[in-house]
C-alpha positions in Angstrom: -45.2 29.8 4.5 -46.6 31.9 1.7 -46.0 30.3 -2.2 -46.3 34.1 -3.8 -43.3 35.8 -4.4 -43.3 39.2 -5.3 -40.5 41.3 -8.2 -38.3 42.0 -5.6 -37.7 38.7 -4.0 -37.0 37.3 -7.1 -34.2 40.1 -7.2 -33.1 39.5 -4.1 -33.2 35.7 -4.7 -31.0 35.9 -7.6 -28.7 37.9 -6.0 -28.0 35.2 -3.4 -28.2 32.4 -5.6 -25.2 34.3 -7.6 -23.5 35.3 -4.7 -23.3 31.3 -3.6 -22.2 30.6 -7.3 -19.2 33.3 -6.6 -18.9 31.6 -2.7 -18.8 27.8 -3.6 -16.1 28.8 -6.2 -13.8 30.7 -4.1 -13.5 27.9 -1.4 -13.2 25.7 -4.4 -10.0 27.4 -5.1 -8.9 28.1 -1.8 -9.3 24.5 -0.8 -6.2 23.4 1.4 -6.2 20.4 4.1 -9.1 18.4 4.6 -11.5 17.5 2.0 -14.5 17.3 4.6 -13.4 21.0 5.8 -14.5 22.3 2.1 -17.0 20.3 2.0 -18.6 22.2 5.0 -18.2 25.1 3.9 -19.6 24.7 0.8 -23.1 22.9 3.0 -23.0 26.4 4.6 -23.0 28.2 1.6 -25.6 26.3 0.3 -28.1 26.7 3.0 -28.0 30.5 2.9 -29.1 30.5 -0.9 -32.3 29.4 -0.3 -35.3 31.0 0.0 -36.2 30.1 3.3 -32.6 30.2 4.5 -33.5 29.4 8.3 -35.9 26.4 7.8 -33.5 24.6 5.3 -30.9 22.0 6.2 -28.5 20.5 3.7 -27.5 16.8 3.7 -24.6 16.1 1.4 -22.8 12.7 0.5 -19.6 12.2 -1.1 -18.1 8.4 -1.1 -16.8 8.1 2.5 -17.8 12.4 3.4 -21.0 12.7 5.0 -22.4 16.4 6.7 -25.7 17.5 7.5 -26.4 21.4 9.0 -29.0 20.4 11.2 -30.6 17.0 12.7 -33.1 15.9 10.1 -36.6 15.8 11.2 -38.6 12.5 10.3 -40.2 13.7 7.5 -39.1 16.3 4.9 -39.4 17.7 1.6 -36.5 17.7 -0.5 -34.3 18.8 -3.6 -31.7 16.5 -5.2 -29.0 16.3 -7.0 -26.6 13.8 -8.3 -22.7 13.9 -8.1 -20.8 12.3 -10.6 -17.1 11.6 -10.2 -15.5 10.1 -13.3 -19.3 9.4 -14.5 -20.1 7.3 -11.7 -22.2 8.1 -9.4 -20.8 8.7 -6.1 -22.9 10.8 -3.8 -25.5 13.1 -3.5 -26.4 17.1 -2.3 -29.8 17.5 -0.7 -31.9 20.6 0.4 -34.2 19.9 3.3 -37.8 21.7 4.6 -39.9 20.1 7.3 -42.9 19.1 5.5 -45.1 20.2 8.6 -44.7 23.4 7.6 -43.4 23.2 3.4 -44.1 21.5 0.7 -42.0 20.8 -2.9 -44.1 23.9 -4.4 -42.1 26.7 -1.8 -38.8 25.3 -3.8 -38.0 27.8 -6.7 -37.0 26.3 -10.1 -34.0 28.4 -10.2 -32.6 26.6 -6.8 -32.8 23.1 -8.2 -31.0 24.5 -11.2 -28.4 26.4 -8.6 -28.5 23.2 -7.3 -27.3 21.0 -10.1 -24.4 23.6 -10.7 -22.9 23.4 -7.3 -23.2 19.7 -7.2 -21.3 19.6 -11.2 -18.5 22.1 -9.0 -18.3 19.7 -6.4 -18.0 16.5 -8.7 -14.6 18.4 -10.6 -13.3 19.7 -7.4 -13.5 15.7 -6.2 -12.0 14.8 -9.4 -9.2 16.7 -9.3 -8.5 16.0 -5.5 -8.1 12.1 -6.2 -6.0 12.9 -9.6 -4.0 14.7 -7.3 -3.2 11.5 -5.1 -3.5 9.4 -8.1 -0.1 11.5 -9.1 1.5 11.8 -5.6 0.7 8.2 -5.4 2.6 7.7 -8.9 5.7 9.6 -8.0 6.5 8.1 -4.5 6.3 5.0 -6.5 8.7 6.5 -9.2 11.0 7.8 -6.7 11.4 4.4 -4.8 11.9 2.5 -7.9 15.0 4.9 -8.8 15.9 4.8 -5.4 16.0 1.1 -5.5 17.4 0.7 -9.0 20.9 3.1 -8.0 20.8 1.3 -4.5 21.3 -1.8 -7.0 23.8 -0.1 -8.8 26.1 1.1 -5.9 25.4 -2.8 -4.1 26.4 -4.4 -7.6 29.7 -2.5 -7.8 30.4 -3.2 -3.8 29.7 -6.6 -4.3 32.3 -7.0 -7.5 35.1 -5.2 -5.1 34.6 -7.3 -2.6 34.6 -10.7 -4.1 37.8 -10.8 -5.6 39.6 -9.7 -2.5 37.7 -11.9 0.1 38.2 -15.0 -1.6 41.6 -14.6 -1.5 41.9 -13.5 2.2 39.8 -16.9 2.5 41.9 -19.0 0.0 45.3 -18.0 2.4 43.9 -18.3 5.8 43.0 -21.8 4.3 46.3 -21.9 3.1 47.6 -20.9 6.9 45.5 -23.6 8.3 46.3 -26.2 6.7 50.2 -25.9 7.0 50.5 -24.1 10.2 51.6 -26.6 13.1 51.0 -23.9 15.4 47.9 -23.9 17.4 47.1 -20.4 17.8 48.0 -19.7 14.5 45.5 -22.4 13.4 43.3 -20.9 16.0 43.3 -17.2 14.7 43.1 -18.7 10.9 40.2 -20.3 11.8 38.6 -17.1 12.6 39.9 -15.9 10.0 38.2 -18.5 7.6 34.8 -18.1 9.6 34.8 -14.2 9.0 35.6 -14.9 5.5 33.1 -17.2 5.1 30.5 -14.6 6.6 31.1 -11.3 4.6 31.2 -13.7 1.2 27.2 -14.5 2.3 26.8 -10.7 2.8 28.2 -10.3 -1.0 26.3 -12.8 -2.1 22.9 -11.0 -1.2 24.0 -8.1 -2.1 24.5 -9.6 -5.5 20.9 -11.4 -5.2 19.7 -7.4 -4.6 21.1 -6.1 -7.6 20.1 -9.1 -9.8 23.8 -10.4 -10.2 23.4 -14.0 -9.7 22.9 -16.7 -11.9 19.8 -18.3 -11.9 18.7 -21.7 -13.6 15.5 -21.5 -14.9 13.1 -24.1 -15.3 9.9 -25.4 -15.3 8.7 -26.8 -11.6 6.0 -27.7 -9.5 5.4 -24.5 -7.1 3.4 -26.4 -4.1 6.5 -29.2 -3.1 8.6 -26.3 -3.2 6.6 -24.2 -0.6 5.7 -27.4 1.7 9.9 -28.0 2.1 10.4 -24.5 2.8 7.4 -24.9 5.6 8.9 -27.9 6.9 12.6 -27.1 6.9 11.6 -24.4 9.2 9.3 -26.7 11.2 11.5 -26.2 14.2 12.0 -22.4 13.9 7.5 -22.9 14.1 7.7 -24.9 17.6 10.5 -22.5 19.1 8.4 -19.5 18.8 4.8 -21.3 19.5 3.6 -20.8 16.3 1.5 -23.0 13.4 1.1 -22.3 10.0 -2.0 -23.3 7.4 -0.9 -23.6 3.6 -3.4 -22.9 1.3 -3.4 -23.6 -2.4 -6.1 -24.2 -5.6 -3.6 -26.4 -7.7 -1.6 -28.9 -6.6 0.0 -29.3 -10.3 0.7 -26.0 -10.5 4.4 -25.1 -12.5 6.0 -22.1 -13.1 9.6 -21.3 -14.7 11.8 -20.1 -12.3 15.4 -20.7 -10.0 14.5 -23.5 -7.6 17.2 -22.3 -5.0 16.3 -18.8 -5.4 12.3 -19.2 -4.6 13.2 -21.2 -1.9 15.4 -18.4 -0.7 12.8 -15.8 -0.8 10.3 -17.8 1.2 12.6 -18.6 3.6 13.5 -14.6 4.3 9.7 -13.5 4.2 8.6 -16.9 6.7 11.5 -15.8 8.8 10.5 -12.2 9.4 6.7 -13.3 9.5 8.2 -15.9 12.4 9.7 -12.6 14.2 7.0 -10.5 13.9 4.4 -13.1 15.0 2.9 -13.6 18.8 3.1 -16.6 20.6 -0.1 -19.1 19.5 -0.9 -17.4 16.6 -1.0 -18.8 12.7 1.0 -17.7 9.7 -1.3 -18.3 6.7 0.4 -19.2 3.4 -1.9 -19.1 0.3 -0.7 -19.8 -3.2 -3.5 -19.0 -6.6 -3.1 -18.1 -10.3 -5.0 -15.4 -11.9 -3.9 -15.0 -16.2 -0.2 -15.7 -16.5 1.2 -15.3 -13.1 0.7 -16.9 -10.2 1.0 -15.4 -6.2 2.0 -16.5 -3.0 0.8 -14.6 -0.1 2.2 -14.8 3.4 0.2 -13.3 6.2 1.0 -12.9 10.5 -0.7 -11.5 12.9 1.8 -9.3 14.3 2.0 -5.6 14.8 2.2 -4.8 11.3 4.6 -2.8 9.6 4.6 1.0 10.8 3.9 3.0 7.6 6.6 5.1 8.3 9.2 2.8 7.0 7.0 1.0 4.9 8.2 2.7 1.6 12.5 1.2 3.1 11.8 -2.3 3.6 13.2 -3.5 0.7 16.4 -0.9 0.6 19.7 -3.2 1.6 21.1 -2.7 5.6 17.4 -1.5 6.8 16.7 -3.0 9.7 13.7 -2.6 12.8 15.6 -5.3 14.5 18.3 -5.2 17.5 21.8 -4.9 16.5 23.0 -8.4 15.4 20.1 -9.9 15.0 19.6 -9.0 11.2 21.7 -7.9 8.8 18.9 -6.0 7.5 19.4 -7.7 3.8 16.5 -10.4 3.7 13.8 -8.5 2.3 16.5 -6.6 -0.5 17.3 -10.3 -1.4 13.8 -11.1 -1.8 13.3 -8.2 -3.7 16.2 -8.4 -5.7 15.4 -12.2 -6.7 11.6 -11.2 -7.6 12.9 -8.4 -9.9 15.3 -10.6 -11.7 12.3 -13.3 -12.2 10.0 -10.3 -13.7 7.7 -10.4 -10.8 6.8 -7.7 -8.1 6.7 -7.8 -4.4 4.1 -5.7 -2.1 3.1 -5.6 1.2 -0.7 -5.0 2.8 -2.2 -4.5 6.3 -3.6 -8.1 7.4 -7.4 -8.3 8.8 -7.9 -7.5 11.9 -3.6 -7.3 12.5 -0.4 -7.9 11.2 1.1 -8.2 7.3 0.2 -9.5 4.0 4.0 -10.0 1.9 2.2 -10.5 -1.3 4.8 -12.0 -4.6 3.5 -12.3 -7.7 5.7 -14.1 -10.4 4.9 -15.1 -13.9 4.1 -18.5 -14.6 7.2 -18.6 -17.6 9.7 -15.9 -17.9 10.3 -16.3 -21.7 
């Protein structure tokens, strides 16, 4: 391929070299869907600015995006350029000759500067793609928190109606049953009582949701704690074939919060890991400290949680279970008593299957 290049290539040159500048820009704009999709285009684009349109093949890298035009050959000739994102360096653009029949010389100084333009359009196009998600990310977020702070709210006020009148429905059944000499009607209060007894445990997570309990705060050593809670449900472990490893980097580890309360959120999160689980398999407990807080994370390998509902797990009466075999209050319990000790709950896909309930909480609360 000849090196000389007469007045009105370098016309014509310029001419495409502008009108890829004009191109790259306009699918910039008009970007919609897939990043990879613009990404394409943009390769295209590229490859008919150069001089020797039909022999050149551009290879492009962006963090996970990869393209090529053509199949490289094994050896080639190259110009690169750099693409920043948030000035780091996160991929690459590269135009490709076969160097049996180029060399660098046939590249034209004005295509490595064309070069370095399209990759700087590409780095803020990127930029503003993951700012984009960075916000949509940022308003899910703020949309479940309201969501969960007015469900607290409305379960707070339901919970304060409820109480007064149940306990005295409960205090004269009692009442009934204790003075009734008649059978069924000791039978029916009975009933009575047990129903009672049941929709006051109801209120009294719905109150744990919404923060309205009172706690008793102290300082207490986290890793007895956990290793009751493990073996209280020892046999709830045998019944469904299961085992579970505890893991933990301080044994003397202490932390101010509501004995009865922690207790209460492992139990609700071992539980559902328990139903989620499959027969032989482990649930992993691990408990470390990084700064003031300290975490316990609880990982099965079941199915996972579809990410569907992922974002409604924690909203009181949501349930994936059959009816009557959840109440669908646990994890709005757990959450409730995590907010209320200033901590935060998440959830995470386990490796290779199942769910990660991760709970951080502050070592002290004052």
């Amino acid at each position: 391929m000849s090196l000389i290049i007469s007045t009105e290539e370098i016309l014509q040159e310029r001419i495409k070299e502008l009108s890829c500048l004009y191109d790259v820009s306009t699918v910039i704009v008009q970007h919609e869907g897939a990043v990879l999709d613009t990404l394409n285009k943009i390769c295209s684009i590229l490859k008919n600015a150069w001089r020797f349109s039909d022999d050149s093949i551009i290879e492009l890298k962006l963090d996970s995006y990869y393209h090529c035009t053509a199949e490289l050959p094994e050896h080639t000739v190259f110009q690169k350029s750099i693409i920043t994102v948030f000035n780091e360096e996160f991929g690459y653009v590269k135009v490709h000759y076969p160097s049996v029949q180029f060399t660098e010389k046939h590249f034209l100084e004005d295509e490595e500067k064309l070069l370095n333009k399209v990759s700087s359009d590409i780095s803020v196009f990127y930029e503003r793609h993951l700012n984009k998600g960075k916000q949509e990310l940022l308003k899910r977020s703020a949309e479940r928190v309201d969501r969960l702070s007015i469900l607290g709210e409305i379960t707070a006020g339901i919970a304060h109606e409820l109480n007064t009148p149940l306990g005295n429905i409960l205090g004269f059944a009692e009442f009934i049953n204790e003075r009734s000499e008649e059978k069924q009607s000791q039978m029916d209060s009975a009933k009575i009582i047990k129903a009672a007894i049941y929709s006051r445990e109801v209120v009294k997570k719905l109150m744990f949701f919404s923060c309205e309990m009172p706690q008793h705060m102290r300082f207490v050593k986290i890793i007895p704690i956990v290793s009751e809670a493990l073996s209280l449900l020892g046999s709830n472990f045998k019944k469904a074939s299961l085992s579970y490893e505890l893991d933990f980097e301080d044994v003397a580890l202490e932390a101010q919060l509501d004995t009865i309360q922690l207790t209460q959120v492992l139990f609700n999160i071992l539980i559902n890991s328990i139903y989620a689980s499959p027969q032989n398999s482990v649930i992993k407990v691990k408990i470390y400290c990084i700064e003031n807080s300290f975490f316990i994370e609880i990982s099965d390998q079941g199915t996972g949680i579809d990410a569907a509902i992922k974002s409604r797990i924690f909203e009181p009466f949501f349930t994936t279970k059959a009816i009557g075999e959840g109440s669908g209050l646990g994890l709005s319990v757990v959450h409730g008593i995590v907010k209320s000790h200033k901590g935060d709950i998440t959830t995470f896909d386990n490796n290779p299957k199942g769910t990660v309930f991760q709970v951080r909480l502050p070592l002290s609360t004052s």
